[in-house]
SENU-333193 format. One record per residue (C-alpha): z, y, x. Coordinates in steps of 0.02 Angstrom, whole numbers, plus 50000, padded with zeros to 5 digits. Layout:
residues N
{pz:Z&py:Y&px:X} .
...
end
This chain:
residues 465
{pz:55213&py:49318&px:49047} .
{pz:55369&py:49364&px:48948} .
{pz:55402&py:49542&px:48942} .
{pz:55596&py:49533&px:48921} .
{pz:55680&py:49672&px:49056} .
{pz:55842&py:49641&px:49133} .
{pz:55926&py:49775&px:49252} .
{pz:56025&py:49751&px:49374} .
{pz:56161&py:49855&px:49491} .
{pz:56100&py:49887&px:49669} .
{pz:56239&py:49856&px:49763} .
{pz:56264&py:49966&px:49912} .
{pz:56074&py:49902&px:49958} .
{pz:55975&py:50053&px:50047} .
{pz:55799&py:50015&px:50070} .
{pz:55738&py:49916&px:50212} .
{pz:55619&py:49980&px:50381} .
{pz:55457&py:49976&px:50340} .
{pz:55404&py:49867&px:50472} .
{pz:55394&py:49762&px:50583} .
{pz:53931&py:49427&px:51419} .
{pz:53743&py:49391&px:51402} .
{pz:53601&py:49393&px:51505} .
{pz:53418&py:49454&px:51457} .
{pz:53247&py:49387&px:51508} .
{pz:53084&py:49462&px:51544} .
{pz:52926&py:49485&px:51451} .
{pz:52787&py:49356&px:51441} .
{pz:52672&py:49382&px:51589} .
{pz:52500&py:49373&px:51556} .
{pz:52390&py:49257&px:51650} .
{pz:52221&py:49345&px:51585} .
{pz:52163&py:49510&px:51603} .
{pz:52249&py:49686&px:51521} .
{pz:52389&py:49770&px:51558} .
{pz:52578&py:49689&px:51567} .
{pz:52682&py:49698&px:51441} .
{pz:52818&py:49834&px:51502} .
{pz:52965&py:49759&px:51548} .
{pz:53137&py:49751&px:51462} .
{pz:53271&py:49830&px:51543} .
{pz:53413&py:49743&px:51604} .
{pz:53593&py:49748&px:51523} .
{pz:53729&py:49773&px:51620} .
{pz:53826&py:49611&px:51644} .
{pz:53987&py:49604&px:51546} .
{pz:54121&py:49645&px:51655} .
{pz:54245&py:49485&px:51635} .
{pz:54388&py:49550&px:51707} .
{pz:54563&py:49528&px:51626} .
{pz:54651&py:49685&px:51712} .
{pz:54494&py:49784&px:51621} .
{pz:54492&py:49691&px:51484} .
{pz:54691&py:49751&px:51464} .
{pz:54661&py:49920&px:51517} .
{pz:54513&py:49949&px:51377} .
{pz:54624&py:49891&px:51245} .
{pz:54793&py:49988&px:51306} .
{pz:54661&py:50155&px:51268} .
{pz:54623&py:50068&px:51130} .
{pz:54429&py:50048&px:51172} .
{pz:54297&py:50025&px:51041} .
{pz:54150&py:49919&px:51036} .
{pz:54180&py:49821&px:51184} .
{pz:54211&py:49630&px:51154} .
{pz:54347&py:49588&px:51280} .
{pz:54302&py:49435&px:51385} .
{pz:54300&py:49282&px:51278} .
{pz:54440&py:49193&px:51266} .
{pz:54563&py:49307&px:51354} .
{pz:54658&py:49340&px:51184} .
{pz:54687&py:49136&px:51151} .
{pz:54751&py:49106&px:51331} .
{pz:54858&py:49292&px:51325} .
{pz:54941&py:49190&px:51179} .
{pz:54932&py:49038&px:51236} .
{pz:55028&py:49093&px:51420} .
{pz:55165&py:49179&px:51316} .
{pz:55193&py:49022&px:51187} .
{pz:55238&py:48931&px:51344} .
{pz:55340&py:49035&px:51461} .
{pz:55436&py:49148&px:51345} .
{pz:55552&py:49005&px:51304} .
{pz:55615&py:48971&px:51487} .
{pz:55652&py:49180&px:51488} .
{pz:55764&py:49201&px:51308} .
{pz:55946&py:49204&px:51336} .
{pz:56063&py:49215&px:51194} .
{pz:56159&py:49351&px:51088} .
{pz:56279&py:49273&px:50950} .
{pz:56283&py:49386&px:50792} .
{pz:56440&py:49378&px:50684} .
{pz:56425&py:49318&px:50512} .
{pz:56594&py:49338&px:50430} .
{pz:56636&py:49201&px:50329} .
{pz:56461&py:49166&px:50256} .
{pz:56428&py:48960&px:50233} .
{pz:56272&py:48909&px:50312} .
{pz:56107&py:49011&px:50343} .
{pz:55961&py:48899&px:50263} .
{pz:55809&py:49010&px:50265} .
{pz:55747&py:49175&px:50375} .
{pz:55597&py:49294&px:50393} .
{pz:55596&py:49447&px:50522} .
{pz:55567&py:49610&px:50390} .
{pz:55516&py:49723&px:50530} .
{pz:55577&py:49738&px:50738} .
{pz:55759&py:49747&px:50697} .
{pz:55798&py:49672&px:50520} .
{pz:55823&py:49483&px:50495} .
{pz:55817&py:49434&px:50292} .
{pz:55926&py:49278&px:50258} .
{pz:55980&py:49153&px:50144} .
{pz:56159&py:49027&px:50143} .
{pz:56222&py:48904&px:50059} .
{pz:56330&py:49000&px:49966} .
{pz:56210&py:49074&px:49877} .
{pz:56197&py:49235&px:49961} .
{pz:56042&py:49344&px:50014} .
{pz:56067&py:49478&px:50132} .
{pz:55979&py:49568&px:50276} .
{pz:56050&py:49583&px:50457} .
{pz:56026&py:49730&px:50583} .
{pz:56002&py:49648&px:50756} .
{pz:56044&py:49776&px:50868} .
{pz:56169&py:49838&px:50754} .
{pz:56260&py:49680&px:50671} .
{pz:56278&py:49769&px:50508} .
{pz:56245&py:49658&px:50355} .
{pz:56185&py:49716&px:50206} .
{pz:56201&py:49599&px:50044} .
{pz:56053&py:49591&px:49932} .
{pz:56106&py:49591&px:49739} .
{pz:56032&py:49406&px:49680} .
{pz:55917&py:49419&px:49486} .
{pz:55987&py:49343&px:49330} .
{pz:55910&py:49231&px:49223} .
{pz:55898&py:49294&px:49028} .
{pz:55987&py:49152&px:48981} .
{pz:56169&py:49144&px:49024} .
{pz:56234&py:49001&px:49095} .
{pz:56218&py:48915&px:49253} .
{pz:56298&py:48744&px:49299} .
{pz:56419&py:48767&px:49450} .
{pz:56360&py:48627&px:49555} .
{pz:56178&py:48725&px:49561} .
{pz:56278&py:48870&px:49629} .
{pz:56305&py:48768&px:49779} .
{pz:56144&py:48721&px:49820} .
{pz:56111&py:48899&px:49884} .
{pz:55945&py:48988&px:49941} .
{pz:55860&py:48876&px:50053} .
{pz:55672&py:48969&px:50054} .
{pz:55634&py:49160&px:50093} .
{pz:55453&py:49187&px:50104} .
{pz:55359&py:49363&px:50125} .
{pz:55165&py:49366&px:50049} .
{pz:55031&py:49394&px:50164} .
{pz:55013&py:49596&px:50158} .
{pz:55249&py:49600&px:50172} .
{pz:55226&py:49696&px:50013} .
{pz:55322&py:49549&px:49928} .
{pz:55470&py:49443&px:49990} .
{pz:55510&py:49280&px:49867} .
{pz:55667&py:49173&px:49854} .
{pz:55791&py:49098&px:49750} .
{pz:55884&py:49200&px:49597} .
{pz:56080&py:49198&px:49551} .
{pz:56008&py:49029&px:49470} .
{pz:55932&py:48930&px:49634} .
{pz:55817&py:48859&px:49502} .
{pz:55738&py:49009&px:49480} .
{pz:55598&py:49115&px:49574} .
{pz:55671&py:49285&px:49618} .
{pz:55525&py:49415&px:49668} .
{pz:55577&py:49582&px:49782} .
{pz:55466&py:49723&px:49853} .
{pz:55439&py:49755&px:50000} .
{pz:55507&py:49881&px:50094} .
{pz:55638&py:49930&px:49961} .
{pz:55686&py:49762&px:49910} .
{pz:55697&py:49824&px:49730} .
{pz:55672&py:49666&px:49618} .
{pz:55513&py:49652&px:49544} .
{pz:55531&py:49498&px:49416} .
{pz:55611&py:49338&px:49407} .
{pz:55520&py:49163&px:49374} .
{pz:55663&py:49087&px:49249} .
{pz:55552&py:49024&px:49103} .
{pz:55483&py:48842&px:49087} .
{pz:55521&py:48832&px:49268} .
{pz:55607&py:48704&px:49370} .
{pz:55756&py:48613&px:49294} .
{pz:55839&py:48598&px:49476} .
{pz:55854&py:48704&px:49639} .
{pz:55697&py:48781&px:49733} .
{pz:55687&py:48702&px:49907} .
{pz:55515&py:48778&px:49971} .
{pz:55403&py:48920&px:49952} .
{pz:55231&py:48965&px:50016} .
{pz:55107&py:49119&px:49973} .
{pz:54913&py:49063&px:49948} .
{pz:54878&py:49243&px:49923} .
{pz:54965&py:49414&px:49912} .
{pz:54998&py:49367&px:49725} .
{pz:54988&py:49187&px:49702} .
{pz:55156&py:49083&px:49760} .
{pz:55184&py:48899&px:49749} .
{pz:55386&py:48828&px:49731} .
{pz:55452&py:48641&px:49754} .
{pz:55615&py:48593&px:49684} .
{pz:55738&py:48477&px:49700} .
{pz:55660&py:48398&px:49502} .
{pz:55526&py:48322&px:49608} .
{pz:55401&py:48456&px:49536} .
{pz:55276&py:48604&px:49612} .
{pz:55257&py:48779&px:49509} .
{pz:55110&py:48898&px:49540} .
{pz:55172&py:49078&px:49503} .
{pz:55057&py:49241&px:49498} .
{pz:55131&py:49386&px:49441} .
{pz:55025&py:49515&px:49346} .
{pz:55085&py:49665&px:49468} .
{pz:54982&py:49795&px:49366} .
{pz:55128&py:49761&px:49227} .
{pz:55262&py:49807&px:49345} .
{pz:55185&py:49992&px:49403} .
{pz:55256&py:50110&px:49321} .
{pz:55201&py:50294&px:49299} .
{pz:55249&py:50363&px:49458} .
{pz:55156&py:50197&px:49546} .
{pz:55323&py:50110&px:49575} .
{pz:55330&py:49933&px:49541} .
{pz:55515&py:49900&px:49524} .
{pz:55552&py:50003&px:49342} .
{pz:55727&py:50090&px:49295} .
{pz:55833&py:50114&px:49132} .
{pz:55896&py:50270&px:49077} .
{pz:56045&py:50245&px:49203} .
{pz:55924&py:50235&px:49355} .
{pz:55951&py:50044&px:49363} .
{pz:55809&py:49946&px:49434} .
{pz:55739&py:49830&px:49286} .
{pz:55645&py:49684&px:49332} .
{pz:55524&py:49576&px:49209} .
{pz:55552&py:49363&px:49153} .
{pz:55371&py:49271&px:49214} .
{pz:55344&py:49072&px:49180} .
{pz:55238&py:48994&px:49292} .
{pz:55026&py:48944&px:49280} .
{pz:55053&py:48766&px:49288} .
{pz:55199&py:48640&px:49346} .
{pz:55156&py:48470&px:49404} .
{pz:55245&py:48318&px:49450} .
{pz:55217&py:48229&px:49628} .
{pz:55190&py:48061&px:49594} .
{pz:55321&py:47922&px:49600} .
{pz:55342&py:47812&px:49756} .
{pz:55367&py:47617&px:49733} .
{pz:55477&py:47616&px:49864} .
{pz:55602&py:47764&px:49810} .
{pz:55531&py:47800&px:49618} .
{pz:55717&py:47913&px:49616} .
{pz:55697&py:48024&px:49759} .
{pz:55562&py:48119&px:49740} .
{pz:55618&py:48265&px:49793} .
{pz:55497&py:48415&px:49874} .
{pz:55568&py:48443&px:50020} .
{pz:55455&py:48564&px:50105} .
{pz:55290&py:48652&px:50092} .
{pz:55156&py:48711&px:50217} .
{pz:54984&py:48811&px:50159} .
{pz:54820&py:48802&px:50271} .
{pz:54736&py:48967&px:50229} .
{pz:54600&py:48906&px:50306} .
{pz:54558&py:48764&px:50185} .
{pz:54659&py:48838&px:50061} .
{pz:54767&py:48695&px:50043} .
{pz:54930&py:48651&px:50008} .
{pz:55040&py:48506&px:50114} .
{pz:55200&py:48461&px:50036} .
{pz:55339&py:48329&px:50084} .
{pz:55451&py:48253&px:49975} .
{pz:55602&py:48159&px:50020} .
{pz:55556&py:47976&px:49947} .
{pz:55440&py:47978&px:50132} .
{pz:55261&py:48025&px:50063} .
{pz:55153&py:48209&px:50120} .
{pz:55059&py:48255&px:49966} .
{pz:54903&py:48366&px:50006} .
{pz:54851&py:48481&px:49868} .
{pz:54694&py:48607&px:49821} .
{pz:54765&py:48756&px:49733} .
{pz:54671&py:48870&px:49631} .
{pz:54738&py:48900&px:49438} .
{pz:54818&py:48763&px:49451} .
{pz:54852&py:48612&px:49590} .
{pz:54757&py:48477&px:49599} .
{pz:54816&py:48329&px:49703} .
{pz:54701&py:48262&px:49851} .
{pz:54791&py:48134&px:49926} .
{pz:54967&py:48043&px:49976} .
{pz:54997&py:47971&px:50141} .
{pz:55166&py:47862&px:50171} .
{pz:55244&py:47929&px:50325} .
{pz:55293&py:47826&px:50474} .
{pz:55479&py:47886&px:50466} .
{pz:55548&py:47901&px:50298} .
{pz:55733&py:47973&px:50314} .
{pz:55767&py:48132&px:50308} .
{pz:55602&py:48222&px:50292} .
{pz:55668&py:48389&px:50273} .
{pz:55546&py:48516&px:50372} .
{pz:55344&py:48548&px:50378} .
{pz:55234&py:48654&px:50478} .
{pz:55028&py:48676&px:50484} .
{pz:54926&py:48733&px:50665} .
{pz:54791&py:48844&px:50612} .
{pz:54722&py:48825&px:50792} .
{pz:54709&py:48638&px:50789} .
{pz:54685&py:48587&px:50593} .
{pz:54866&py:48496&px:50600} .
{pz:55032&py:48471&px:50481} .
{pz:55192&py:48421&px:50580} .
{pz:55346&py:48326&px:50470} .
{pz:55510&py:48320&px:50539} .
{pz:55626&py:48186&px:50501} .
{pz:55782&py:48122&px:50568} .
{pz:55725&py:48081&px:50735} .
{pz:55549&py:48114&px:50754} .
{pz:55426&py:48242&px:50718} .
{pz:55255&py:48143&px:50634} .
{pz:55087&py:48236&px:50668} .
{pz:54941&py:48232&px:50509} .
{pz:54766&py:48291&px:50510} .
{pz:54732&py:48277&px:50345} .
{pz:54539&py:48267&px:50384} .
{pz:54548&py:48109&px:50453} .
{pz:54663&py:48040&px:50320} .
{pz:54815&py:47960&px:50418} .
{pz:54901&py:48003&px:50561} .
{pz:54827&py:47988&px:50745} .
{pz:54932&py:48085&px:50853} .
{pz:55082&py:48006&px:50945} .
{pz:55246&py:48036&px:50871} .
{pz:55370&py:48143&px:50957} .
{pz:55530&py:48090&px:50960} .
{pz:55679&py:48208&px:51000} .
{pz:55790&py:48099&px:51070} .
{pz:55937&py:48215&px:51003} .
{pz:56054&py:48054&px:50935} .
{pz:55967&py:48056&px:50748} .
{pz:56052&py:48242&px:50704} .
{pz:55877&py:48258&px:50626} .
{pz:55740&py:48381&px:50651} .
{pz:55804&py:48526&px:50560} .
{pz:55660&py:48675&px:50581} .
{pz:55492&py:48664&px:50656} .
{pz:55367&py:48816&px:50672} .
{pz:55183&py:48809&px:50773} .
{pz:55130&py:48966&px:50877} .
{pz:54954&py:48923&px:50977} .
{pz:54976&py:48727&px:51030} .
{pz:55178&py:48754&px:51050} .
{pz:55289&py:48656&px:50912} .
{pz:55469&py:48744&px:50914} .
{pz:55591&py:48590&px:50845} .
{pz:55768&py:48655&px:50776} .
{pz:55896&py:48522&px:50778} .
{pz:56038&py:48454&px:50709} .
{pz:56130&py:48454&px:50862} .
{pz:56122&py:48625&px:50899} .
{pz:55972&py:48645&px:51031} .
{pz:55786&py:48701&px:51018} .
{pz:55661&py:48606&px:51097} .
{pz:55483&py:48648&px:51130} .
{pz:55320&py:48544&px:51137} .
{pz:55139&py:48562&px:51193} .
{pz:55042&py:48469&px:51069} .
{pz:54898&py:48479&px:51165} .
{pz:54990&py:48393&px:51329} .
{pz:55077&py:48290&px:51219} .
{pz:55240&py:48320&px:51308} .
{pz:55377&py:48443&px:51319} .
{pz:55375&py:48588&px:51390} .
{pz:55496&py:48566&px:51580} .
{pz:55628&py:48692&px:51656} .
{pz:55544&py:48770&px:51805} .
{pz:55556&py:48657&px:51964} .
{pz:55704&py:48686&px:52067} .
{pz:55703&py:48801&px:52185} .
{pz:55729&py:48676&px:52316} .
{pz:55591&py:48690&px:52443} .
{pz:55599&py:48509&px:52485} .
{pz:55556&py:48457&px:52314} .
{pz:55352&py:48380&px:52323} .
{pz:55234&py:48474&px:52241} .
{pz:55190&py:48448&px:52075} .
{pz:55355&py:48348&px:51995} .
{pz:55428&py:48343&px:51830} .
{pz:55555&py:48447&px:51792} .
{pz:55685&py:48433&px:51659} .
{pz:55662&py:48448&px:51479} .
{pz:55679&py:48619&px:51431} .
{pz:55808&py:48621&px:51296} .
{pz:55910&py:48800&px:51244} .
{pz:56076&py:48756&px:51185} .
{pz:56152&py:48872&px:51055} .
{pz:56322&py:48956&px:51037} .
{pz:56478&py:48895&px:50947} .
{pz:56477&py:49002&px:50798} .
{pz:56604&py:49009&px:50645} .
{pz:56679&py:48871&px:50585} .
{pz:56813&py:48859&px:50436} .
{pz:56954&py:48787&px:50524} .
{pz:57005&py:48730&px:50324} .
{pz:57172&py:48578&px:50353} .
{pz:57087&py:48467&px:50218} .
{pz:56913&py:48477&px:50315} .
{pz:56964&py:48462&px:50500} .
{pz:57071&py:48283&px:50437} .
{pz:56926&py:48236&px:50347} .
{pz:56829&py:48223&px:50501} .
{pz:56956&py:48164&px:50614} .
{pz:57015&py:48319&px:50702} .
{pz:56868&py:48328&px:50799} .
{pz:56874&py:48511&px:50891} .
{pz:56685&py:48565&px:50882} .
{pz:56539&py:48496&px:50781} .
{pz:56352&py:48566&px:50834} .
{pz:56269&py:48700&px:50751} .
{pz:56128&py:48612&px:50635} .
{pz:55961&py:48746&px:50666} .
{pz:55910&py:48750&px:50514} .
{pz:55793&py:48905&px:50507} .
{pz:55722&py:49002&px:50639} .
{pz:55573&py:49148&px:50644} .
{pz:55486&py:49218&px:50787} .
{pz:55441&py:49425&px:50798} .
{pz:55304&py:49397&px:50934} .
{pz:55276&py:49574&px:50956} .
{pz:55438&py:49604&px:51022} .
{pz:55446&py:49441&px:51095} .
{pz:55612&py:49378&px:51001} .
{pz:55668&py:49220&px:50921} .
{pz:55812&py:49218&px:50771} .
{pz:55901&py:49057&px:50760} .
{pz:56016&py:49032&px:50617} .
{pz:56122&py:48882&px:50520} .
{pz:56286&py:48809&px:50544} .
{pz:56375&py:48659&px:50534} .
{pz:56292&py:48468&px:50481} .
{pz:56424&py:48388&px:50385} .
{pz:56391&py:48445&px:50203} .
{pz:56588&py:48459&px:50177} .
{pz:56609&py:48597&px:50330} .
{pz:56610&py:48784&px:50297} .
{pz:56523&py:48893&px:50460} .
{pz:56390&py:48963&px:50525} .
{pz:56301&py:49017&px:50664} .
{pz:56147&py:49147&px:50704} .
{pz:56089&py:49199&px:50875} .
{pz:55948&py:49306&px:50932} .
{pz:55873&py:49245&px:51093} .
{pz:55763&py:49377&px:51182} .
end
């Protein structure tokens, strides 16, 4: 770990919210003489009644198991009807070029990410926006066309003590704490050589990065060098200045070349399975990578995918033990256990806009597209999930409804001469989703992006509750 301090200037940045039954049997009778054995008294039979089972935890009643089960289908119930009940609230953006990346801080405050390379929270009852000063590398210099790659990855550790995205450099590995956002160091030395796509947490101080290079970086930052005297971990200069330390990463490794597409190797997206402590990773040449992290990544396997264009998003089930890829019109499910794919596709039939964002809660896949709608699907029906049926009584019992689909606003868009000819005068392009985050608690979805084409400046960002 280098030691080298830089400061930098908080810039009107106030510290964040802190957040966001058995049964018993008798005694052996015996069939000889003497005396019984006494018997055992009965135990009351677990009571398996939800509306109990609700009450005793509302009072917050110890050492009662609630019925078994009740907890997985409470969640279960809400993955699947609290899409049909959100309706939408557009939040103003300003001028801002395309949200990339989101995580919920706490039950009001949205932390995001653009395009143009700017990090800044969002009040969502308010609409106030607060921009986040971005970390400097030690080394001066950055090449313009990395500018405008922008923060695509926002991730917060496992305790929300940390929060970790991309510096002023979108090479580099910017580290913030949490709830203060003061930075806390920045990952700029021996790094990546091009822009951080992906982020995931293995621990609350071990973080893995992919890049645009075609190369992974495991990060751990020694926090005990960053608490100072009065236990604060961001330190400050003489002018009261937050300072903030230069780390390199443990290890960097390479994914390995495809055949196919040995140039386009880039790591597109990451998952982590805390469970078997394993790393998935996708990378835009059409392979998942599955690695074992520990001090430094080891590679278990490579599977080609079915679809290989546009693999940009990746997701793991804890429940069911599964990765889901999205590509530019289908959404491939992995169990890496089994070593290939055996789940049916799904396909999202939204006119090859891509698969933009994909998140699991229980057995419910939330798909953000490139056409502006979010789509649900019930991996364990294998199907989507349906608008409720008509409220026609003469409809028969039992049919399909619709696809449920929630379409989202209009947005900003740049109404720029040179950009509107370029694509033909057309008078609205769809919102690509490309981030979204769920605050179940509150029961709340954020939904953020803007628009596809690469040469249009917008964006959009909605919270549906």
């Amino acid at each position: 770990m280098t030691l080298q301090q830089t400061s930098i200037r908080q810039q009107n940045a106030p510290a964040v919210e802190a957040g966001a039954g058995s049964s018993s049997s008798h005694g052996a009778v015996a069939d000889g003489e003497g005396p019984l054995p006494p018997k055992k008294q009965k135990r009351p039979a677990t009571r398996r009644s939800l509306v109990r089972y609700l009450k005793g935890r509302e009072v917050g009643a110890r050492g009662r198991a609630g019925p078994l089960g009740f907890e997985g289908e409470l969640r279960g119930y809400a993955a699947r009807r609290l899409p049909e009940l959100l309706t939408e609230r557009q939040l103003a953006l300003g001028t801002l070029n395309k949200v990339f990346a989101s995580q919920w801080l706490n039950a009001k405050q949205v932390v995001c990410g653009t395009k143009c390379n700017t990090l800044f929270v969002v009040d969502v009852q308010s609409g106030h926006i607060t921009r986040i000063p971005l970390l400097r590398d030690a080394m001066a210099g950055i090449d313009r066309a990395q500018l405008d790659c922008g923060i695509h990855a926002i991730e917060l550790n496992p305790s929300k003590t940390l929060l970790a995205t991309g510096g002023e450099n979108p090479n580099s590995l910017a580290i913030y704490q949490l709830p203060t956002l003061d930075p806390m160091c920045l990952g700029d030395c021996h790094g990546h050589r091009d822009c951080i796509f992906a982020i995931a947490w293995m621990s609350d101080t071990v973080a893995v990065t992919s890049s645009r290079d075609g190369t992974m970086a495991l990060w751990r930052p020694d926090l005990d060098v960053f608490h100072g005297v009065r236990g604060s971990i961001a330190w400050h200069n003489n002018l009261g200045l937050p300072m903030y330390t230069h780390i390199h990463p443990m290890s960097v490794e390479a994914i390995p070349r495809s055949t196919m597409n040995p140039s386009n190797r880039k790591v597109r997206a990451l998952a982590f399975s805390g469970k078997n402590q394993e790393l998935g990773a996708v990378s835009l040449d059409g392979y998942f990578h599955l690695w074992k992290a520990r001090s430094t990544l080891s590679r278990l396997l490579s599977l080609r995918l079915p679809y290989c264009r546009e693999n940009v998003c990746l997701t793991y089930c804890n429940e069911l033990s599964l990765y889901a890829v999205g590509s530019q019109s289908h959404v491939c499910f992995l169990d890496p256990r089994l070593g290939q794919q055996n789940i049916r596709p799904m396909c999202s039939r939204e006119g090859g806009s891509g698969v933009r964002s994909l998140s699991f809660y229980q057995h419910v896949l939330t798909v953000g597209t490139g056409h502006g709608s979010l789509l649900f699907y019930d991996i364990r029906a294998h199907k989507f999930l349906e608008e409720r049926a008509s409220c026609n009584p003469d409809s028969p019992p039992g049919s399909a409804g619709r696809k449920l689909k929630l379409i989202c606003g209009r947005g900003w868009l740049s109404r720029d001469n040179l950009r509107v000819n370029y694509f033909g005068g057309m008078e609205e392009f769809p919102n690509a989703l490309y981030t979204h985050c769920y605050n179940w608690p509150e029961l709340k979805l954020f939904v953020a992006g803007g628009p596809l084409p690469s040469g249009l400046h917008g964006n959009y960002a909605g919270l549906w509750s």
